[in-house]
N, C-alpha and C positions, 0 to 999 in steps of 0.2 A: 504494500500500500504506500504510494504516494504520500509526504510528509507533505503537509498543507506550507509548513515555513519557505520550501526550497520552490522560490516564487519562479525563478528567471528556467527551471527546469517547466516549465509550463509557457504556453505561448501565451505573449502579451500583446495587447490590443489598447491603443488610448482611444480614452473617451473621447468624445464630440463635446462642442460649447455646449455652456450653459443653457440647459434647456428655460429654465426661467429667471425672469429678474432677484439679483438676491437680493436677500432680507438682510439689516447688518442692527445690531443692538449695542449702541457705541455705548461705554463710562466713561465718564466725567474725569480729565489728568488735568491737576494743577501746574504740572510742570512745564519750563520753558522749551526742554528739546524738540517736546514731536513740532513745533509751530515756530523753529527759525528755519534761517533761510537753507540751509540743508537739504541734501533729497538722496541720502542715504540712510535704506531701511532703521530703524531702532528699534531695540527693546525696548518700551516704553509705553502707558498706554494700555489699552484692554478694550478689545470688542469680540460678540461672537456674532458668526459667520452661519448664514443660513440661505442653502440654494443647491439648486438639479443639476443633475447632471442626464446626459440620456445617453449611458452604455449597450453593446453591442456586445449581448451573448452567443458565444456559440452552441449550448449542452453541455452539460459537463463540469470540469472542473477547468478555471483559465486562472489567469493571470489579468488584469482591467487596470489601465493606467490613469490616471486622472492628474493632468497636469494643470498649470497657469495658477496654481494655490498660492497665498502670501509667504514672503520668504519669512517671516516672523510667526508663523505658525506655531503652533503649539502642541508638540508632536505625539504626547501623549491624552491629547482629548478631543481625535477625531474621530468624530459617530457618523458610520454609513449605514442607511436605512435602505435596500431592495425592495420593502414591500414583501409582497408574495410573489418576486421574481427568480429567487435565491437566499443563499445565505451567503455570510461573511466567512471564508475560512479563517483567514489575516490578513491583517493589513502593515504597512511599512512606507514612512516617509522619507522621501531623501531629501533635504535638501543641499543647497550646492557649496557652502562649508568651502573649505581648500582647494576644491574643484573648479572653482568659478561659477558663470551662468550654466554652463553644459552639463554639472554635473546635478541640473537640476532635471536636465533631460533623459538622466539613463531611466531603461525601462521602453522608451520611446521609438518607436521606429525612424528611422535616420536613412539619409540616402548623402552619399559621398561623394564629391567630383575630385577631379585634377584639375588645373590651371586650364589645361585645354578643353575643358566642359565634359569631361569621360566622369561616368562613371563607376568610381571602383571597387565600392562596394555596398551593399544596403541589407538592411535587417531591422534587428532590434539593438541600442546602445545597449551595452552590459557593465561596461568598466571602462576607465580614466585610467591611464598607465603614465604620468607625466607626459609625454607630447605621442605618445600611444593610444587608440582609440580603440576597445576590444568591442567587436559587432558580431552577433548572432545571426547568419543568414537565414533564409529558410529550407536550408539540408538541412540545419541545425549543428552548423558547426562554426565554431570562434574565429575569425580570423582581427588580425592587427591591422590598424592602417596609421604610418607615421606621415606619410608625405600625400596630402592633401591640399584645396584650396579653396574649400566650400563645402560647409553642411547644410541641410534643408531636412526639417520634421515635417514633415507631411499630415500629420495628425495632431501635431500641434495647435494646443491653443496659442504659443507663439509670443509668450508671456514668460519671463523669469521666476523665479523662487522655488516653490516647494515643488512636489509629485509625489501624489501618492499612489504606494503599488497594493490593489485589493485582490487577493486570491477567493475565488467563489466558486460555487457550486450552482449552477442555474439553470433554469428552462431556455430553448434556444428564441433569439426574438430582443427585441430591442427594449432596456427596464429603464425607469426615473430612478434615479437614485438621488435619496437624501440626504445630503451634507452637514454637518454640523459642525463646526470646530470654534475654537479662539484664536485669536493671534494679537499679540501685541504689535503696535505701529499704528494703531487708529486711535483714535482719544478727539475728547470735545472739552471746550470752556464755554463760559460767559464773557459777551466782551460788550460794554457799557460804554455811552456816552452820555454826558449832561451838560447841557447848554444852559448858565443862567443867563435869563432873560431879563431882571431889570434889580435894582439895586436893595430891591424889599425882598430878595432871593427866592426867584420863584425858576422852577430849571424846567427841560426837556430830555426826558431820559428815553433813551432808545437803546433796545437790547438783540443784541445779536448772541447768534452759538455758530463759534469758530470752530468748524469740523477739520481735523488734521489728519490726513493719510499719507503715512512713510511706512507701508506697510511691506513695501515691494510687489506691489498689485494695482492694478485698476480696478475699479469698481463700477462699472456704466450701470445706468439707469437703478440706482438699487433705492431699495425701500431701507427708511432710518426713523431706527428709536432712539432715543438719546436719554439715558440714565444719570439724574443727579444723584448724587450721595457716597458715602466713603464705605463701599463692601472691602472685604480684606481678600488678596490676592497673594496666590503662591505661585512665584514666573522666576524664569531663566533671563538667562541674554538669548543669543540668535545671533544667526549673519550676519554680516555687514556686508552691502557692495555697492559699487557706482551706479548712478542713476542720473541718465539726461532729465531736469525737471520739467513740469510740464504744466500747459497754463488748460486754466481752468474754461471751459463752457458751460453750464448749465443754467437750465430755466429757474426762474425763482418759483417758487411754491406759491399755489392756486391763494391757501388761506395759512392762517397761522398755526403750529404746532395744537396737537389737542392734546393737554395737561391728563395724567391721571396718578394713582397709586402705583406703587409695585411695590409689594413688600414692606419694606422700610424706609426706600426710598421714591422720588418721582419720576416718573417717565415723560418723557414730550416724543410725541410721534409726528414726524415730517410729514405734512399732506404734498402726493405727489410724489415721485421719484426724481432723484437727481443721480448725475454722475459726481464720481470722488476717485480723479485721476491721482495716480501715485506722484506723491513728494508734492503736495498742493494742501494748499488751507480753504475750505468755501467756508462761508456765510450764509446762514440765512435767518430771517427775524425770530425771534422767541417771543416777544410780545410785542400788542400794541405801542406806537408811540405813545408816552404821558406827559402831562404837563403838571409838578406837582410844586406843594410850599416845601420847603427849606429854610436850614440855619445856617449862617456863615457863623464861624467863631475863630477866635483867634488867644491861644494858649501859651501858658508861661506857668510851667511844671517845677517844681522842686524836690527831689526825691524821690520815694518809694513809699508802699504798705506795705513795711517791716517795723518787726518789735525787736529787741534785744533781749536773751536771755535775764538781766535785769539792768535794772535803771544806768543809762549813759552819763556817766557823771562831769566827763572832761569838757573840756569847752570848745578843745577841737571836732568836736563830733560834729559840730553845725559851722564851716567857716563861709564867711563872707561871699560874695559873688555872683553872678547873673547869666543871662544866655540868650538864645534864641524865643523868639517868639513862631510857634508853628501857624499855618493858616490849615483851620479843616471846614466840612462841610457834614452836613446832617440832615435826614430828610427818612420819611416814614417809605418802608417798600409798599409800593402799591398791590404786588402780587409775590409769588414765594421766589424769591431771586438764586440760582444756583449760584456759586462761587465764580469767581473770574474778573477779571480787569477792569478798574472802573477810568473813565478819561473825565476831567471834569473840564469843558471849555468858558471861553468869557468869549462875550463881542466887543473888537478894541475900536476906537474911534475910527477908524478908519472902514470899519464893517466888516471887518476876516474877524473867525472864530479863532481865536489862540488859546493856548493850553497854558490852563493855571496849574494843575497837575495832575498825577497818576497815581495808581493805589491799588492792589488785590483786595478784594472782600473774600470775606466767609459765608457761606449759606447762611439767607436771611430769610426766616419766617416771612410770609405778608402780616403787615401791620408792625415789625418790628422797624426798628430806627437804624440807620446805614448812615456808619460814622469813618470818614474818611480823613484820612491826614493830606493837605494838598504839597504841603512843603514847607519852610520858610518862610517871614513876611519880611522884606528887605527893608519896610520904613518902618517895623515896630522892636523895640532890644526892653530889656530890662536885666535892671542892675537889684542886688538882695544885701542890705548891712545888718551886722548882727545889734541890735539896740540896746538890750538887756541880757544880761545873765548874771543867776546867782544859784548857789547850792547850800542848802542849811541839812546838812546831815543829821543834825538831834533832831529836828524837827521832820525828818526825810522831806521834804520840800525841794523843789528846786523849778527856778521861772526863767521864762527866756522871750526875748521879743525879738523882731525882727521892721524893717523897713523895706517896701519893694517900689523902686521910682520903675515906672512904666513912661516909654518916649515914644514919642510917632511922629514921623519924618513927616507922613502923608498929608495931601490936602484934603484928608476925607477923615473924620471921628470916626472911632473906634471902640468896641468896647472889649476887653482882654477877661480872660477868664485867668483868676492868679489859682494854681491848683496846690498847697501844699501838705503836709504832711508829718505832721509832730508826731516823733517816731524815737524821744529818749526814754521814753518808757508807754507804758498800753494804758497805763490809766489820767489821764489829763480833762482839762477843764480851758475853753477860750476864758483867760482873766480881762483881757479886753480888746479891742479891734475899734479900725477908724472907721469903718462902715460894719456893717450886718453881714456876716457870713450865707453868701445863698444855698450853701450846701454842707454837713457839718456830720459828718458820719466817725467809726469808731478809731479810723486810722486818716482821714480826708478832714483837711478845710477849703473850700471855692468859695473864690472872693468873683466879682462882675464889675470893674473898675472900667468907667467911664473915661478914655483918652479925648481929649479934644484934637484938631486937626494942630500939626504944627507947636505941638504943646505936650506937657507932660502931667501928669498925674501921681500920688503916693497911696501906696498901703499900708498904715503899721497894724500890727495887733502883733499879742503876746500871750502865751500858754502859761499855764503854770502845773505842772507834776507832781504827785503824791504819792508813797509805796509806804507797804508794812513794814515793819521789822522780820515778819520770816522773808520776804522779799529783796534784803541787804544783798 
């Protein structure tokens, strides 16, 4: 009896193209590789792969090739479905690893010329011998061919990366076969813009999902689901090889993604089929444009929410000194935002959008608040003096005050959020402040200090600390 593993002892036959459009289930990759300007395959990434093929049984027990698969396949989680055409004896990926693109073709029937158009040999490829080609004729005997000037697969789908060899058992006649596998190299974000529109910070936000495929495959007209959320994955590396990139054509989608559940996470399903040529990024919308309110703020941080084992008694612990002023923005998600790039633009007097800045998010609830850092504000600094300090150890007491002068170059008022954090010990008390704390929590104090345009503005306030004696 025939050992079902011993493939290439059995005659092989590739499959014909894809009988139908495929289905591809992309995850959601925060990372920057699948989406620069590259267009060699990576590991990276996570989708699965759903789509026919229409093989050509003869009776019996064959050998069935299936080429043109992703070079980043995932070699241990390919499911082939016959139906009631057959069964699966084994199956076996090659991909082209140290071999190049060719060794993606063994399995594959091959025809060989010389320089002068002769033919001089054809079969089936079996083996890569360094500049050796071992070909399987149909005597069924091996011969070598080193001095060539042209191959042609004749049965090829004509496409690089993976092939897989299915050994089966089937009725004679022509079966659907269905594919299933993973392969890393596809992957989706979010990529966001917002336009404020006027000085009471009201924006325009438009969301795109940036589809990336370096998968080492094309994908024409395929159908896409697009998974948000962070599932856990067990993945390899893969091949790497060169790839001409290649620009993008496809239709934009009839209507917008239709939202639903999966699981733990959400899905948005593409209305419409598009192409997703290898080493390309498309777009296409994930929600309506919106027009929503927003906060501009503009921050001046001091420290941390950290306690000390106990009470900080030195007076270096808090020294003098000042810094940047960040510029952020805030605004409620109107709908469940997946994770991904946000651009925040302004319209400059001259009527171009320009970029105030950039920023990754996290998946945002809808209805939750989406708080971005824009950058630096180049006309607002502030400077911090320490005011006060003393320490009464019988008394375990010890008070400390501070002065924060806030400046603004600008011809526009301002109003700064001073954010600090009295952190010599966890038990404290505001002893006083030049204004009203707007925010005053167990390790936080925020101050809301009015800057005028051209002018400057102070904050003093002063803490005072307490501790036990088991506390010492």
């Amino acid at each position: 009896m025939r050992h079902p593993l011993i493939f290439l002892a059995m005659t092989a036959i590739a499959s014909t193209a894809a009988a139908a459009d495929p289905a591809l289930t992309i995850y959601r990759n925060d990372g920057d590789a699948l989406f620069d300007s590259g267009n060699a395959p990576i590991a990276d990434g996570h989708s699965v792969v759903h789509e026919q093929r229409t093989l050509q049984l003869n009776g019996g027990r064959q050998t069935l090739v299936v080429g043109g698969l992703p070079a980043m396949l995932d070699t241990e989680a390919v499911a082939v479905d016959l139906g009631g055409a057959g069964r699966v004896l084994a199956q076996r990926v090659l991909s082209s690893g140290d071999g190049g693109a060719l060794a993606a073709h063994r399995g594959e029937r091959v025809r060989i010329s010389a320089g002068d158009g002769r033919v001089v040999a054809e079969g089936v490829l079996v083996a890569l011998d360094g500049g050796n080609l071992g070909v399987r004729g149909d005597d069924g005997q091996i011969r070598y061919v080193r001095d060539y000037a042209s191959l042609t697969f004749p049965d090829s789908s004509g496409l690089p990366g993976s092939t897989l060899q299915v050994a089966v058992d089937g009725k004679p006649g022509n079966a659907t076969a269905s594919l299933t596998y993973p392969t890393s190299g596809l992957g989706w974000r979010a990529a966001y813009s917002a336009l404020l529109l006027d000085d009471g910070c009201k924006l325009r936000l438009d969301a795109l999902a940036s589809i990336a495929n370096r998968s080492g495959r094309d994908f024409p007209n395929a159908r896409l689901k697009l998974i948000a959320g962070a599932p856990n994955f067990a993945k390899g590396g893969g091949p790497r090889m060169d790839y001409m990139a290649k620009t993008m054509a496809a239709a934009a989608p009839a209507s917008l993604p239709e939202q639903s559940s999966l699981g733990d996470y959400r899905a948005y399903a593409i209305d419409g089929n598009l192409d997703l040529p290898d080493a390309s990024v498309t777009q296409v919308p994930l929600y309506s444009t919106r027009e929503l309110a927003c906060e501009r703020r503009w921050l001046f941080e001091n420290g941390s929410a950290w306690f000390p084992p106990k009470p900080l008694l030195v007076p270096e612990a808090s020294a003098d000194g000042g810094g940047p002023v960040s510029s952020q923005l805030r605004f409620a998600a109107p709908e469940n935002l997946p994770s991904g790039n946000l651009r925040v633009l302004t319209r400059d007097k001259d009527g171009r959008n320009e970029l105030l800045g950039e920023n990754r998010i996290g998946d945002v609830p809808k209805g939750r608040d989406v708080n971005v850092a824009l950058g630096i504000a180049f006309d607002l600094s502030a400077t911090r003096e320490r005011t006060a300090f003393s320490v009464d150890k019988g008394a375990r007491e010890m008070n400390e005050g501070f002065r924060i002068v806030l400046t603004n170059a600008g011809d526009t008022a301002r109003t700064v959020t001073v954010r600090e954090h009295p952190n010599r010990w966890r038990a404290w008390t505001l002893a006083s402040s030049s204004q009203k704390p707007d925010v005053q929590t167990p390790d936080t104090l925020e101050f809301r200090v009015a800057v005028p345009a051209g002018g400057k503005a102070n904050l003093d306030y002063a803490v005072s600390y307490r501790w036990t004696p088991a506390e010492d």
